[in-house]
C-alpha positions as CSV (number, residue, x, y, z in Angstrom):
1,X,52.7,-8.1,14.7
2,X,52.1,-8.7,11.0
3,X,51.1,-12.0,11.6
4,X,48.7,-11.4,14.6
5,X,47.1,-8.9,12.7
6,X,46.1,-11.3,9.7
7,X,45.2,-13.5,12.5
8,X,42.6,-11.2,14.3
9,X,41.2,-10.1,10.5
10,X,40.9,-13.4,9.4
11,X,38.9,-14.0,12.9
12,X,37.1,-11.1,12.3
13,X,36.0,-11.8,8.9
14,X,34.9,-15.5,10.1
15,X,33.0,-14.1,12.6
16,X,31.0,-11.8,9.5
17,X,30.5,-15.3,7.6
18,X,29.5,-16.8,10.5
19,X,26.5,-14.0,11.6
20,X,25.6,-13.6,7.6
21,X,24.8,-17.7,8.1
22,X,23.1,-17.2,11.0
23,X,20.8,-14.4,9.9
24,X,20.4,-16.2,6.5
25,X,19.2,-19.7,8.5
26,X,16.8,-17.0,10.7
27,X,15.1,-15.7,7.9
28,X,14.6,-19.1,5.9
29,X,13.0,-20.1,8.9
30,X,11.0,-17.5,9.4
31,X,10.2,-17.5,5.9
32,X,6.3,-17.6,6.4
33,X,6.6,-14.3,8.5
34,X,8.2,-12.1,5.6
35,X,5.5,-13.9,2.8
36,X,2.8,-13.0,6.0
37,X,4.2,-9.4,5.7
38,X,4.4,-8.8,2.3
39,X,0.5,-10.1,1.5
40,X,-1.0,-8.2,4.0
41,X,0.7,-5.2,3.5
42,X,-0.4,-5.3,0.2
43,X,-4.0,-6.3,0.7
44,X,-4.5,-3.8,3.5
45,X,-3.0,-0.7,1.0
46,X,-5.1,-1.8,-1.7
47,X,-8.1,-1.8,0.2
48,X,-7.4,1.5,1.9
49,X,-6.7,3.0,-1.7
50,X,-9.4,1.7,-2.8
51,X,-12.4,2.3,-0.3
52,X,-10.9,5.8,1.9
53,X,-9.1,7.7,-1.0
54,X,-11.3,9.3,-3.2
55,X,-10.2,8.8,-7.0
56,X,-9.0,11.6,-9.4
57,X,-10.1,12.1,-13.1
58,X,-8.1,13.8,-15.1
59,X,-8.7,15.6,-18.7
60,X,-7.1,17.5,-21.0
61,X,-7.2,20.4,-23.9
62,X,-5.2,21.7,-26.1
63,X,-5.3,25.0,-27.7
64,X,-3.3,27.4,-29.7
65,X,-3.0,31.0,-29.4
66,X,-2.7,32.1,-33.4
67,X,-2.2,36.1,-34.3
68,X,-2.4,34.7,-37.8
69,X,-6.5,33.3,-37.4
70,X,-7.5,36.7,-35.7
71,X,-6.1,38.9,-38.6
72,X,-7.3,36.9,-41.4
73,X,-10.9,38.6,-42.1
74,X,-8.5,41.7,-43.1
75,X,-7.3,40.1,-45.8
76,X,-6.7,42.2,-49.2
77,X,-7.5,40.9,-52.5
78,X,-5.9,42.0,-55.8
79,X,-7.8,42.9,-59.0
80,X,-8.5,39.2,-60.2
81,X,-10.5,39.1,-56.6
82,X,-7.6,36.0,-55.1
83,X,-6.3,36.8,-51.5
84,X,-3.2,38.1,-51.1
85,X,-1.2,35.0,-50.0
86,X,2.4,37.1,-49.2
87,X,0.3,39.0,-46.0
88,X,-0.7,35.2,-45.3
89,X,2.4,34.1,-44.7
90,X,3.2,33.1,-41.2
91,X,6.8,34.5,-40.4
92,X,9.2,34.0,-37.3
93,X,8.0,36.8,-36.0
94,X,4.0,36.1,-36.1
95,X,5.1,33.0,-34.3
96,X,6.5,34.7,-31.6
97,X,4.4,37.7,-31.3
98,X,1.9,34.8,-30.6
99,X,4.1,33.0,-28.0
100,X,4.1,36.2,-26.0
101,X,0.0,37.1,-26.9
102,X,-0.2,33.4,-25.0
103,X,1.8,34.0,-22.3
104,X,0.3,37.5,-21.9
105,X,-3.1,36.0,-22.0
106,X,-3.1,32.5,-20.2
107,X,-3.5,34.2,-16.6
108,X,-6.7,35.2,-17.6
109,X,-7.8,31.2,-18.5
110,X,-8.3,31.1,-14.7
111,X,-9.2,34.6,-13.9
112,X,-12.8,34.3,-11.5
113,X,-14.2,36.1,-14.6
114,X,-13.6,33.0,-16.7
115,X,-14.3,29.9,-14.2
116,X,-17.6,31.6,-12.6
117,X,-19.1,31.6,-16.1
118,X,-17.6,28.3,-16.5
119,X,-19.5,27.3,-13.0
120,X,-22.6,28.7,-14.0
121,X,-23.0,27.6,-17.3
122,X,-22.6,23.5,-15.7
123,X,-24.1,24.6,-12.9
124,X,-21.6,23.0,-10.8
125,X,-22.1,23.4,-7.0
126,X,-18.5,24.5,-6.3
127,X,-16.6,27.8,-5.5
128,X,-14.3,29.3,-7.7
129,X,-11.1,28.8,-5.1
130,X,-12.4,25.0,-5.2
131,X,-12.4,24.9,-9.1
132,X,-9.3,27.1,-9.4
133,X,-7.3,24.5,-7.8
134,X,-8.1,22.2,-10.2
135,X,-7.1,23.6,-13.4
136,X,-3.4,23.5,-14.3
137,X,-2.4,25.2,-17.3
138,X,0.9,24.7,-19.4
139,X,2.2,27.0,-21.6
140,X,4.5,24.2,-24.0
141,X,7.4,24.9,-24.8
142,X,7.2,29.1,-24.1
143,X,5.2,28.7,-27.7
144,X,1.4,29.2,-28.8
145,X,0.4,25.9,-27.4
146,X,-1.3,25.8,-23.9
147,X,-2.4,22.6,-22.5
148,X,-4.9,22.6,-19.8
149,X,-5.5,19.8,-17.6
150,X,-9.0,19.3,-15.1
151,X,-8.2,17.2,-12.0
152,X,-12.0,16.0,-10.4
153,X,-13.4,13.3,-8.8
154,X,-15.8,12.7,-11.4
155,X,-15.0,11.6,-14.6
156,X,-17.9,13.6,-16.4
157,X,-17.4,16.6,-14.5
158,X,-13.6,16.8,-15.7
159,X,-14.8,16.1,-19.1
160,X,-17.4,18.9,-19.2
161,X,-15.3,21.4,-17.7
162,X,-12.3,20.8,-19.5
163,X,-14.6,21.3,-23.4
164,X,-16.5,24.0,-21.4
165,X,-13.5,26.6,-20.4
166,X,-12.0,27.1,-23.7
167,X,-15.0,28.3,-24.9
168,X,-15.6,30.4,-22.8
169,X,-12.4,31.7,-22.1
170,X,-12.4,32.7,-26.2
171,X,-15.3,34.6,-25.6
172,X,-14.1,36.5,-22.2
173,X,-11.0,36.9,-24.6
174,X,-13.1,38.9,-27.7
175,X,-14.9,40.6,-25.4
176,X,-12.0,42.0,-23.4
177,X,-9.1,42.5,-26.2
178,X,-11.2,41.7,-29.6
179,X,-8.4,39.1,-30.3
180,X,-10.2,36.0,-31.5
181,X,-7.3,33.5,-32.4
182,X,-8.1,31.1,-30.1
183,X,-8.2,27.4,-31.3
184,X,-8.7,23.9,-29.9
185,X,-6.4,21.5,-31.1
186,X,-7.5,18.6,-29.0
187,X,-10.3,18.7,-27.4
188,X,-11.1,16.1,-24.3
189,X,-12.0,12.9,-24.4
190,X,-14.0,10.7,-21.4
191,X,-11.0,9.6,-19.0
192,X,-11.4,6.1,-18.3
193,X,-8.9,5.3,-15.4
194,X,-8.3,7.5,-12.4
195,X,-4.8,9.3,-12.3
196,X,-5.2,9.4,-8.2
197,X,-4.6,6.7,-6.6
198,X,-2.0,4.7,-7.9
199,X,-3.8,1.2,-6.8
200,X,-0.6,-1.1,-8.2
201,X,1.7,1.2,-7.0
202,X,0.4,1.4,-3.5
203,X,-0.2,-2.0,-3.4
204,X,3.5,-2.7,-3.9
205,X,4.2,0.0,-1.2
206,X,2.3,-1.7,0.9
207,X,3.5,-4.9,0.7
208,X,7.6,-3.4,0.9
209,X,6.3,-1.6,3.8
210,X,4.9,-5.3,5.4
211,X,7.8,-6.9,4.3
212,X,10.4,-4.1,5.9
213,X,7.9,-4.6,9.6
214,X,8.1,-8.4,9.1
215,X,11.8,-8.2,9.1
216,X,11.7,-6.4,12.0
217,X,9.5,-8.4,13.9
218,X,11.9,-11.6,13.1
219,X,14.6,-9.7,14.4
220,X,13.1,-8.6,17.5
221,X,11.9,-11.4,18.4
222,X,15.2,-12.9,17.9
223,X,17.3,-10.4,19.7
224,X,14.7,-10.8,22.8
225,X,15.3,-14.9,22.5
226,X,18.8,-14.9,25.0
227,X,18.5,-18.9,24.8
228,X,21.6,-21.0,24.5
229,X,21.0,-22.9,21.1
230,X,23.9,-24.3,19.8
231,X,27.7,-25.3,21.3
232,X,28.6,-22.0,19.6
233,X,26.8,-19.7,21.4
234,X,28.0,-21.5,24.9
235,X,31.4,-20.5,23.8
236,X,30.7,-17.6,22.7
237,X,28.0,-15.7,25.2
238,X,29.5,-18.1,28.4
239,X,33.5,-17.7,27.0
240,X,33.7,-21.5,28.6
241,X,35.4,-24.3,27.0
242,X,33.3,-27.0,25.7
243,X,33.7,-30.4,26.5
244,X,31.3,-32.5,25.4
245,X,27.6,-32.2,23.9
246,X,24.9,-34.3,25.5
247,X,22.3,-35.2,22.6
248,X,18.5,-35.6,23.7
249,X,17.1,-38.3,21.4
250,X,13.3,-37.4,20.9
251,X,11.4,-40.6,22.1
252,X,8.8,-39.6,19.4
253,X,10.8,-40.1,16.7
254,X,11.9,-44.1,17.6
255,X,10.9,-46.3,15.5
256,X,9.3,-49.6,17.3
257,X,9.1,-52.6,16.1
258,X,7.0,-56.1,17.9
């Protein structure tokens, strides 16, 4: 028993080697196919990236929410006329009262109050559910800073909104609470390169993609071919003995000589 069984693995495992050569011999042959695949799935994804997908432009700011700025016209002087630098100090707890006076008061960075005065003063032909949904903003790390990001299809337009709505969010901000500590760290540059579309990266999806249908053309096609190619398959498909192999020399290949 123990030796039929190492007899049947051992079959079974030649029969493995023996499909893994066959497939390996199918796809060198093929080769062309899967290099056919693989370029036009990538020149057919680029050019639908590039000609049916509208790009994206993305900017960003950054501002800070400071407690700190807002209360400094109240500072006191002493008798020599200097400031009083020990109610300057910025303690633990300024910093935090300011992380919650951000989170508190980012909602209102995309309140309609805030982006229809940012629409009218561009004069952008958009609604405010249109221009809503392309603002993200980010408080970082639950702290003062809050990035804000504008997602267009124009790079201008994401640049001019993105300056614009601080602005104008610090003065919704005064005129609501009085608070006045808002202040732009960064402010946006130009975006030069579209976020949206990935071109390379679809490109190389697309050409996996024609690669993984090329493959599976090869091996449909070979699945559908039931001709008897080599002594092999006679034994193997037919289960007959083989006794002999005919070979058909190809008269094209003689060589002649007068």
């Amino acid at each position: 028993n123990m030796i039929m069984e190492i007899y049947y693995r051992r079959e079974e495992v030649m029969k493995k080697n023996v499909e893994i050569a066959r497939y390996y011999k199918l796809f060198k042959k093929k080769a062309w196919i899967l290099i056919l695949g693989v370029v036009l799935g990538g020149i057919i994804s680029g050019l639908i990236t590039s000609n049916l997908i509208d790009p994206i432009y993305q900017a960003k700011t950054t501002i800070i929410i400071d407690t700190k700025t807002s209360t400094q016209k109240d500072t006191t002087y002493d008798e020599y006329g200097s400031d009083n630098k020990t109610q300057n100090q910025v303690t633990e707890g300024d910093i935090n009262f300011s992380s919650k006076i951000a989170q508190t008061y980012m909602p209102i960075l995309k309140s309609r109050k805030v982006i229809d005065k940012v629409i009218d003063k561009l004069n952008l032909n958009m609604s405010y559910e249109y221009l809503s949904q392309c603002i993200t903003t980010t408080q970082v790390n639950q702290g003062q800073i809050i990035d804000i990001e504008v997602k267009t299809k124009s790079p201008q337009m994401s640049y001019d909104i993105a300056n614009t709505l601080p602005d104008v969010f610090s003065s919704e901000l005064e005129n609501l609470t009085k608070f006045d500590g808002v202040q732009v760290i960064d402010s946006a540059i130009m975006p030069q390169n579209q976020v949206y579309p990935n071109v390379q990266q679809n490109k190389m999806i697309g050409a996996m993609l024609g690669l993984a249908i090329a493959i599976l053309l090869v091996l449909i096609v070979d699945y559908l071919d039931n001709k008897l190619k080599t002594p092999q398959d006679v034994e193997e498909y037919l289960e007959l003995p083989l006794l002999g192999v005919v070979i058909r020399e190809n008269s094209n290949s003689l060589i002649h000589k007068r």
